[in-house]
C-alpha positions in Angstrom: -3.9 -2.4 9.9 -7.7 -3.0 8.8 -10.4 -1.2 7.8 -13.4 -2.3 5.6 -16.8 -0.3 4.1 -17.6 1.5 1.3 -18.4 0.7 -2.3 -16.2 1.2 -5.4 -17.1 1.8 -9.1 -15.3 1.4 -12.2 -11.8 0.9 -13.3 -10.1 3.6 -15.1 -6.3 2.9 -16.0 -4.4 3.8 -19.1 -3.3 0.8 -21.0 -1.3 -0.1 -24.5 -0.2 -3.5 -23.0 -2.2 -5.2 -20.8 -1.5 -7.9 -18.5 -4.5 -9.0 -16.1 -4.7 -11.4 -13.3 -6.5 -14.7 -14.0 -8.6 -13.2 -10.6 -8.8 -10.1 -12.4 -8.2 -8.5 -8.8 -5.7 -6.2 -10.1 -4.3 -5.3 -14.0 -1.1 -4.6 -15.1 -0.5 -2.3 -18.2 2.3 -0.8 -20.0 3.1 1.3 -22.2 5.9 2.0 -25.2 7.8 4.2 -22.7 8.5 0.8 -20.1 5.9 2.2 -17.2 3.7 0.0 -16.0 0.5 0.7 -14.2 -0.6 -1.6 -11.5 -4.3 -1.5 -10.9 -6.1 -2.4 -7.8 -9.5 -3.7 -8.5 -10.5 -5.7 -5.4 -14.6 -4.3 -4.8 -15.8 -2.6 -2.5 -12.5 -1.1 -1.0 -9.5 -3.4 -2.0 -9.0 -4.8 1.0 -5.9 -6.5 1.0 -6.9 -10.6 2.2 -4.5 -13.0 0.9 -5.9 -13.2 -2.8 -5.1 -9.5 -3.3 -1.8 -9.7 -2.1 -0.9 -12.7 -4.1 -2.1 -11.3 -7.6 -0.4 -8.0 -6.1 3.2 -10.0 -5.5 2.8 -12.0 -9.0 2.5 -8.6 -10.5 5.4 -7.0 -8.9 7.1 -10.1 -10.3 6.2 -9.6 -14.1 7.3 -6.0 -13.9 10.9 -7.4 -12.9 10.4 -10.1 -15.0 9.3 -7.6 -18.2 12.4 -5.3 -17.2 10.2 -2.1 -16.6 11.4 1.0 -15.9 8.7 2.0 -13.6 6.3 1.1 -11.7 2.8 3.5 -11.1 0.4 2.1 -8.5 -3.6 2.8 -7.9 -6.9 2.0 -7.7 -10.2 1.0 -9.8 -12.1 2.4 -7.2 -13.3 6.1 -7.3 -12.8 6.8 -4.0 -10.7 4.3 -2.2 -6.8 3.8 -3.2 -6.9 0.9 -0.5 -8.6 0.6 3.0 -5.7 -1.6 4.4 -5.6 -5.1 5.4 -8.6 -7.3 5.2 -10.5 -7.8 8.8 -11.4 -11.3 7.6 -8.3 -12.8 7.3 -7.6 -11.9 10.7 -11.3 -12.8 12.4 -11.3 -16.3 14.0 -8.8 -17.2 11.3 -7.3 -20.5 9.9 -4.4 -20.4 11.2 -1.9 -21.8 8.7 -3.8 -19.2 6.0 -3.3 -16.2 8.2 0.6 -17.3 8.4 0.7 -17.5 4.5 -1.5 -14.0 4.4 1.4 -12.4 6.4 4.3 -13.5 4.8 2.8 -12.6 1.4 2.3 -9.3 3.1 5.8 -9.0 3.8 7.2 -10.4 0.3 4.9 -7.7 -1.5 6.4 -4.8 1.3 10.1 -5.5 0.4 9.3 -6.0 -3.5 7.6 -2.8 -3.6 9.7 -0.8 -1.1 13.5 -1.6 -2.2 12.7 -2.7 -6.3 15.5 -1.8 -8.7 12.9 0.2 -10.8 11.2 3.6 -10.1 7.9 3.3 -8.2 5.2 6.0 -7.2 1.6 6.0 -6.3 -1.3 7.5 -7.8 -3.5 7.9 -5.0 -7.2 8.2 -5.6 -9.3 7.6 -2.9 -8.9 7.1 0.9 -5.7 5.3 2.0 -5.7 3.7 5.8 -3.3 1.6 7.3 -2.3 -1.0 4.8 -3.3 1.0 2.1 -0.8 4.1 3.4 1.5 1.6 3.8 1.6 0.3 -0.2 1.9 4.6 -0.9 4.6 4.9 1.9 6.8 1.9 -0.3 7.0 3.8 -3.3 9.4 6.9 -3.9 6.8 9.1 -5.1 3.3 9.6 -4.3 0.8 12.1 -6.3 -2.9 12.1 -4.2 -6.4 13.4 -5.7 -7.8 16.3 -4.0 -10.5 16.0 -2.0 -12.4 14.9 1.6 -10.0 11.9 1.1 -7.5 11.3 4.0 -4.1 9.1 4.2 -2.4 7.3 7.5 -1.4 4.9 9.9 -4.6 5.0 11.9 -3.6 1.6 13.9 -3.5 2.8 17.8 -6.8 4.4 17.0 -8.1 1.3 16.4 -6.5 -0.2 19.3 -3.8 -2.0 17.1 -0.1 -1.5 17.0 1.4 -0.8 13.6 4.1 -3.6 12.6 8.3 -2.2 13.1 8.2 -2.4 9.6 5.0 -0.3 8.4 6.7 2.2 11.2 9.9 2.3 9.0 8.6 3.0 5.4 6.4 5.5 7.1 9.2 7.3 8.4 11.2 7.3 5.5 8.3 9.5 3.6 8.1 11.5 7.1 10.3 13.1 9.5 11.0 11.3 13.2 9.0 14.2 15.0 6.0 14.2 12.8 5.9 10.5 11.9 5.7 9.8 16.1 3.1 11.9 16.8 0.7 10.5 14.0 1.6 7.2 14.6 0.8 7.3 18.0 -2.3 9.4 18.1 -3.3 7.5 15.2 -4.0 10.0 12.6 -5.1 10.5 9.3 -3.8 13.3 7.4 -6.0 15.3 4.9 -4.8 16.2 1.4 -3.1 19.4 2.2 -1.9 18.1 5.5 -0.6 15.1 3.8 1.4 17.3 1.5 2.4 19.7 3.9 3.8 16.8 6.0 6.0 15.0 3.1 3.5 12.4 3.2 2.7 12.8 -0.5 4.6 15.2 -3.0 2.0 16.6 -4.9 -1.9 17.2 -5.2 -3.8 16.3 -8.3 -7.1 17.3 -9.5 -8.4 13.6 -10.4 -6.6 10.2 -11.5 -5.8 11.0 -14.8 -3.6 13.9 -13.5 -2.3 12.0 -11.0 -0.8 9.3 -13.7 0.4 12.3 -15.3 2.4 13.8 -12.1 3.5 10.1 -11.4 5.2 10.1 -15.0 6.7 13.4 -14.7 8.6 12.3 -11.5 9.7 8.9 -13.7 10.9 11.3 -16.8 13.6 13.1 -13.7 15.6 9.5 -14.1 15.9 10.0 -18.0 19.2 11.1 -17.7 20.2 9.0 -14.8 22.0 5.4 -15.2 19.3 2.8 -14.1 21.8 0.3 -11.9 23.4 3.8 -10.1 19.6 5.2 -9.3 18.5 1.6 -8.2 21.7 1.0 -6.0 21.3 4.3 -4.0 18.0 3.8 -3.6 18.6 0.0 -2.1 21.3 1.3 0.3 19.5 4.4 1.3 16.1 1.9 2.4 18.5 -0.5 3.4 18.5 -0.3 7.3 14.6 -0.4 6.9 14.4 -3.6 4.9 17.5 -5.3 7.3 15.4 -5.5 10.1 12.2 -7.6 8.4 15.0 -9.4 7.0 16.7 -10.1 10.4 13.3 -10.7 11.5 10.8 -12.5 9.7 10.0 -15.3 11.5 9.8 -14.0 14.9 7.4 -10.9 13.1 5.1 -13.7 11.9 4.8 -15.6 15.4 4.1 -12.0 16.7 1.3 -11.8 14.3 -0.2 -14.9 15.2 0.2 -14.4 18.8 -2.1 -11.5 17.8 -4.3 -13.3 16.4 -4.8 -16.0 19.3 -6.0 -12.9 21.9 -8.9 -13.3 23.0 -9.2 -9.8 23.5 -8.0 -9.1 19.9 -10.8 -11.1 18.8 -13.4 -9.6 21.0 -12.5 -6.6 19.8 -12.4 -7.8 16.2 -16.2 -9.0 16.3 -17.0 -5.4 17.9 -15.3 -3.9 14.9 -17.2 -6.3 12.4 -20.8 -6.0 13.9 -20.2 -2.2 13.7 -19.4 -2.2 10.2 -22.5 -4.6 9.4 -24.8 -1.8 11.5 -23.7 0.9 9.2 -24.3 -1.2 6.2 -27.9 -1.4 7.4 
């Protein structure tokens, strides 16, 4: 669920239509072809706090609103797709902000995870917790080579994962395998990744992984949109139910979270390690 370090670079994204965010924390651009490439472009790591996720939903919105065919997400950074949730926003927080920080987290999880248009990831960095979670919502997800590693890595950290980050991770991987990494917190490599089903192909750098991200889209060109989006809604269906069914009571368990005292403790270990390193 949170992670935080390292330093990103540049944004690289293909673009014929473009479509910032007045926070310029992520950019949407489209091309002739009706695929749209979300960029995230939150430095150092796009840690997802509740700015992110906003520009991230509003986003999500215009692609629905625009009548996209597809949707490609990734990253400015060079070597981080997205480290996850944002330590901050849950570190002696406001508490009405951390409520509005979740339930934006959960709107952006069921637009992404049961849209009516095609979605895949273009994964070009590291991708922890939050940030395996926005892959595991798409249908397709190409990944960079490299020392780069993907996962729910919450019960490492001492943390345990939401129902709901459980479910889309265990529609990308099967029961067996998606227990034992969830609960020995691990974080696959590349080529364990892909020998898992985490991700469905390995490319050599972002560009290609744009490229393998439309190649999965052009499979649909044949298919009737409302047909492909309808299976796809009833086959995630039983995943989305239950946030649906349970909303409020997952955002009073997130808050009860929050209040621990031990959480906290543990949250200020977790910070003062971080600012060691950064020394």
């Amino acid at each position: 669920m949170i992670r935080h370090g390292i330093r990103s670079l540049k944004q690289v994204a293909p673009s014929i239509r473009a479509m910032s965010s007045q926070a310029n924390l992520t950019s949407l651009n489209a091309d002739n072809e009706g695929i749209a490439v979300l960029t995230l472009q939150r430095p150092p790591v796009n840690s997802l706090n509740l700015d992110l996720l906003q520009e991230i939903s509003k986003s999500l919105d215009e692609v629905s609103k625009n009548k996209f065919r597809a949707l490609i997400l990734t990253s400015a950074s060079p070597t981080v797709f997205s480290a996850g949730l944002d330590i901050m926003e849950m570190y002696k927080p406001d508490m009405k902000r951390a409520e509005l920080f979740w339930t934006t987290l959960q709107e952006v999880w069921l637009k992404l995870f049961e849209s009516s248009y095609i979605t895949a990831a273009a994964i070009n960095g590291h991708a922890p917790a939050g940030g395996c979670l926005l892959a595991t919502s798409c249908e397709y997800r190409a990944m960079v080579s490299g020392k780069f590693t993907i996962g729910l890595n919450e019960t490492a950290l001492g943390i345990v994962a939401p129902t709901w980050f459980m479910g889309s991770f265990c529609n990308t991987v099967p029961s067996r395998q998606a227990e034992i990494a969830l609960t020995t917190g691990k974080m696959f490599t590349v080529d364990e990744a892909l020998k898992v089903g985490l991700i469905d192909d390995v490319a050599t750098d972002k560009e290609d992984a744009i490229n393998k991200c439309k190649g999965f889209i052009k499979k649909f060109d044949r298919i009737p949109p409302l047909a492909r989006a309808v299976t796809k809604q009833k086959f995630r269906a039983n995943t989305t139910q239950w946030l649906k069914d349970n909303r409020k009571a997952d955002v009073a368990e997130f808050l009860g979270f929050l209040n621990n005292p031990k959480i906290q403790q543990s949250l200020e270990m977790y910070i003062q390690s971080l600012k060691q390193k950064a020394k």
